[in-house]
N, C-alpha and C positions, 0 to 999 in steps of 0.2 A: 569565451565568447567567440563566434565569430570575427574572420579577419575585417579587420575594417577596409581594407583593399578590396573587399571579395566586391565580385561584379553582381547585378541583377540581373531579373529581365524586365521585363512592359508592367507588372504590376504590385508598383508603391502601395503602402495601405489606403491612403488617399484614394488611389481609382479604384482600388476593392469597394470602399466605402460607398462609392456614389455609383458604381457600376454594377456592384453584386449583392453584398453583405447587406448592407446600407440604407436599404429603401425600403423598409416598412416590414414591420412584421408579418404581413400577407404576401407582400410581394418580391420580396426579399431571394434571392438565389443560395444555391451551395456555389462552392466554390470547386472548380478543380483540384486532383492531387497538384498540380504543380503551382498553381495558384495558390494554396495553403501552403507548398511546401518553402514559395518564395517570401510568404508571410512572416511564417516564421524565421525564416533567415534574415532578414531583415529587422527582426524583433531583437532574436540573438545578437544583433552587432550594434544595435543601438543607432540605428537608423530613425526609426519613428519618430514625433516629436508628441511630447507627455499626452497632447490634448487629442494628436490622432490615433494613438494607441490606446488611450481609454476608449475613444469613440470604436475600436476598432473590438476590442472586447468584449463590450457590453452589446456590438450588433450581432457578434458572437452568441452571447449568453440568449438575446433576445431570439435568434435566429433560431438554434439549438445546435450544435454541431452533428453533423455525420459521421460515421466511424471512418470512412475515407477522409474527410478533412484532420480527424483525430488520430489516425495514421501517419497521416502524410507529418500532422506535428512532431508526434512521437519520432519518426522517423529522423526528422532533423533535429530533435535533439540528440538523441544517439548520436547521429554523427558528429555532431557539433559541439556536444554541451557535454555528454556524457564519459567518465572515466572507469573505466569495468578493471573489474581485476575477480579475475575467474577462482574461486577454490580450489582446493582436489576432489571437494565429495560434491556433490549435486545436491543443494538446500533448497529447501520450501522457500521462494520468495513472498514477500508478507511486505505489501504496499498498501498498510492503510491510508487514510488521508491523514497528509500530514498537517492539518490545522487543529487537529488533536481533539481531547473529550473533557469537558466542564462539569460537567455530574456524576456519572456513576466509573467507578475503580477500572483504570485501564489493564486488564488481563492478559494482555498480549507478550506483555515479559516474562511474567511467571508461565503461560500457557507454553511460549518457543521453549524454554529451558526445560519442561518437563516434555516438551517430545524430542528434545536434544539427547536430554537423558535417556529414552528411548530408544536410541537410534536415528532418529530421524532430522539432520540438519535443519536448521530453520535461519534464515537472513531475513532481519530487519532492517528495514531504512526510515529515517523522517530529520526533518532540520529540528529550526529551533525559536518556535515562537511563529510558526509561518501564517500569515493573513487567510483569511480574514480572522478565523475565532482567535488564534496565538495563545492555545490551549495546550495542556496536556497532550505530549505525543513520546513516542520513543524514549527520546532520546531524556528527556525531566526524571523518568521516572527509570532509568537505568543511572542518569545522574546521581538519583537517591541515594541508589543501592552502591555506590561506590565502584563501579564498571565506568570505566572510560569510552568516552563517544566521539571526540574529536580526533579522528583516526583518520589514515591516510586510507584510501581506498588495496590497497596491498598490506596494510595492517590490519585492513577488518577482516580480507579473504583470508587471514594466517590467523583471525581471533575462533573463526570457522573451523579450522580444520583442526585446530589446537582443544577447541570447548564444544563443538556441536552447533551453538549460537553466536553469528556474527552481527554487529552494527555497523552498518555504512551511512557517512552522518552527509548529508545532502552539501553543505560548501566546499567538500572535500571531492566525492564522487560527481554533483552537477552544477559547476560553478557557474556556468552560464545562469540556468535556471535561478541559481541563488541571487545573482548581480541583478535579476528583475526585484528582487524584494520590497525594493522603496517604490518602487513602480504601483504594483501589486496593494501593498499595503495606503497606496491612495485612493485606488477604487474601493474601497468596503463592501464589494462583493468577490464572490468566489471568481473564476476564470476558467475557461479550459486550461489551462497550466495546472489547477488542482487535482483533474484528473489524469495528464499524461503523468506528472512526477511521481504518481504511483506504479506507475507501470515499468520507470526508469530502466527496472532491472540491474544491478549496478556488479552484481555476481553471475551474471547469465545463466539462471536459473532457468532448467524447464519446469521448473511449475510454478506456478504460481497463484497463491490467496490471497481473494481481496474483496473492498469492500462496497456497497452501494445503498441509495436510499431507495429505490425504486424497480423492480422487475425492469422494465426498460431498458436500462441504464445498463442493468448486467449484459442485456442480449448485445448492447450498443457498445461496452467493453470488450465483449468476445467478437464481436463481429471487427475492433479494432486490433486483438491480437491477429485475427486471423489476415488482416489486412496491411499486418507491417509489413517490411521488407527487412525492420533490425532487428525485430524482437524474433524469438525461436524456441516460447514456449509450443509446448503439446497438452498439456490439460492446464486447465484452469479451473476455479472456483470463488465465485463471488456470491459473497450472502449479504442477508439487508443485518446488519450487526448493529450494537449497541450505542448510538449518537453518530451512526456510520461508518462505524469504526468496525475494525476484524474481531469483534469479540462478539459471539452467539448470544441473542437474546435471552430473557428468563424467557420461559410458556412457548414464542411462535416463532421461527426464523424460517425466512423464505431465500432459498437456495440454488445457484444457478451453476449447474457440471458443465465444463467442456472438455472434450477427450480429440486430442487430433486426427487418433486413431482409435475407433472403438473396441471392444471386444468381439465384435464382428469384422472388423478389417475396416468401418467406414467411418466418417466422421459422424461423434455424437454430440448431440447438446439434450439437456435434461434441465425440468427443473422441479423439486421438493421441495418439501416441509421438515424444519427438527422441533418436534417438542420436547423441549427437557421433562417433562413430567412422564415421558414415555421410558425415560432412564433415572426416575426412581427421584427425580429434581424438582420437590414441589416449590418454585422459588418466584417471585415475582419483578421488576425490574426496579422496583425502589429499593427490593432487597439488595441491591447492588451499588445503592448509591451513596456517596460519602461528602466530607464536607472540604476536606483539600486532596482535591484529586493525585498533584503529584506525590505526598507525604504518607496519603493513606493507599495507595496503589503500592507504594514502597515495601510500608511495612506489613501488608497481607500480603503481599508477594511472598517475604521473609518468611512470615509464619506458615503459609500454606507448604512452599518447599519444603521447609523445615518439620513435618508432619506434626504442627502445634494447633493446627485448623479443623473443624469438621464442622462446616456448615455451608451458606451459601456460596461464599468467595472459591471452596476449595472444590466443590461442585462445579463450578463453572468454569475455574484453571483447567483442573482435570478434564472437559469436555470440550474445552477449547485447544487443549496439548493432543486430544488425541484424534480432534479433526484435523491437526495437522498432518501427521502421523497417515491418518488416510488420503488426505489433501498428495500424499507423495507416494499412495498405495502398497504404505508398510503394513497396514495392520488389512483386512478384509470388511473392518464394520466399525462403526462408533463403539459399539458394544465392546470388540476385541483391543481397542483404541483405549477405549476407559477403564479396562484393567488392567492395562500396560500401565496408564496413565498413574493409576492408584498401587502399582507395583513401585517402580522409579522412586515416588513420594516417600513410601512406607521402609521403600531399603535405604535411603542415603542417598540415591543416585544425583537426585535434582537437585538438593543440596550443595553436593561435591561440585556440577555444574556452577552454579554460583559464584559458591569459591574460587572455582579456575578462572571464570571471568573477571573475579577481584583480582586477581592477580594476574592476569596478564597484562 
């Protein structure tokens, strides 16, 4: 957290409250970067007190944040909150939300190990149990599988370089962040704090996958990469995924690329469509769904690496391993991505991956 010594300036959340944020859904201001950025400094150090912090939140949530205001946060927590510990290879960062998935099979573990197997690094991060859902995220369902999570931020960049796929477990890497939890978990809605700890970065990753429920939301995400001063990706990818989360819908998923630098020398943003039934995936989204997400996420995990699967779970690992895979411009297409993906499976590779993570 933040020093408890550390000085302000002119604006307590109090005067945001009644001066900016505050006042009514219509009439309501953005705030300053430095305005937001003393916000959250003051948030980090535990200044607020409970009743102006929630108020201060929810005029947030009401308000809508800007990508400047959600900059300016991200920013201070990096500085503040944030413990990076760099790998040696450069991994797909993979910031879903960390309030995790209550229906349908989280794919996201099986999906990083089979483009690990690949080639293609992948780092994950999520706490554990984080408000509002305190569902299925990361960290339960590598629990399962008997992979250790509560790692020191220097032991999950050496779990990386060692297996292809690392976990950086959110009280470890953003303690700041973490020490709001009881805060957090009194409001029973989401916060902007839901959307910066995604973006944490905690491996300083240039790229990075992630997740949203709305087109908006992604242009407003890139528009906050582009807008940090800590973060230092160069491409991005955020798709609207399955309960929000980084796992590709069955049938329609809408898709948002940023490129720092395009293939024309300029910056790009694009956005498309995947339909799985265009790569041979006639599957629907209940076909995905199960009835203990972290137990049965587990053990399809196990079977699909293990090439003991052929159906919808291992269709959708495989197409989720090999968006990564592109996500990091190893492969040229989904297509080249998904035989890679179904290569890895069929020889042993993902498997072996596994293994090494059991055992480190």
């Amino acid at each position: 957290m933040a020093q408890a010594s550390q000085e302000f300036g002119e604006w307590p959340l109090k005067r945001l409250m009644t001066e900016v944020v505050g006042s009514g859904h219509k009439s309501a201001d953005d705030m300053t970067r430095e305005q937001a950025r003393e916000a959250f400094q003051r948030i980090l150090a535990g200044k607020p007190d409970e009743t102006t912090l929630g108020a201060f939140w929810l005029a947030n949530r009401w308000k809508r944040n800007n990508p400047e205001e959600l900059a300016a946060y991200t920013d201070v927590m990096r500085e503040e909150a944030v413990i990076t510990a760099e790998p040696d290879c450069d991994p797909v960062d993979c910031g879903a939300n960390y309030d995790g998935k209550h229906t349908s099979a989280l794919l996201g573990v099986g999906a990083g190990i089979v483009a690990a197997a690949a080639g293609t690094p992948v780092v994950v991060h999520s706490g554990d149990g984080v408000p509002t859902q305190k569902e299925t995220a990361y960290k339960h369902v590598l629990d399962e599988l008997g992979v250790r999570t509560e790692l020191t931020p220097e032991e999950s960049a050496d779990m990386v370089d060692e297996t292809g796929f690392g976990f950086y477990y959110q009280p470890e890497f953003n303690p700041g962040v973490h020490d709001l939890f009881d805060r957090r978990d009194q409001m029973g809605v989401r916060t902007f704090v839901n959307s910066i700890e995604t973006v944490a970065n905690p491996a300083n990753a240039d790229v990075h996958l992630g997740s949203f429920y709305h087109l908006a939301f992604a242009k407003k995400m890139t528009d906050l990469l582009k807008g940090s001063e800590q973060l230092e990706f160069s491409r991005a990818i955020f798709f609207q995924g399955m309960e929000g989360y980084d796992d590709i819908r069955p049938g329609y998923t809408k898709v948002a690329e940023w490129d720092q630098t395009g293939a024309d020398g300029e910056e790009g943003f694009e956005d498309y469509e995947i339909e799985t039934a265009e790569y041979g995936m006639e599957m629907e989204g209940d076909d995905l769904a199960v009835d203990d997400v972290t137990a049965d996420s587990a053990a399809i995990t196990e079977a699909v690496l293990a090439g003991e699967r052929d159906d919808e779970f291992a269709d959708a690992i495989a197409l989720n391993g090999a968006f990564r895979m592109y996500a990091r411009q190893d492969v040229d297409s989904l297509e080249a991505g998904l035989d890679r993906a179904r290569e890895v499976i069929d020889d042993g590779s993902a498997a072996a991956v596994l293994e090494d993570l059991r055992s480190f």
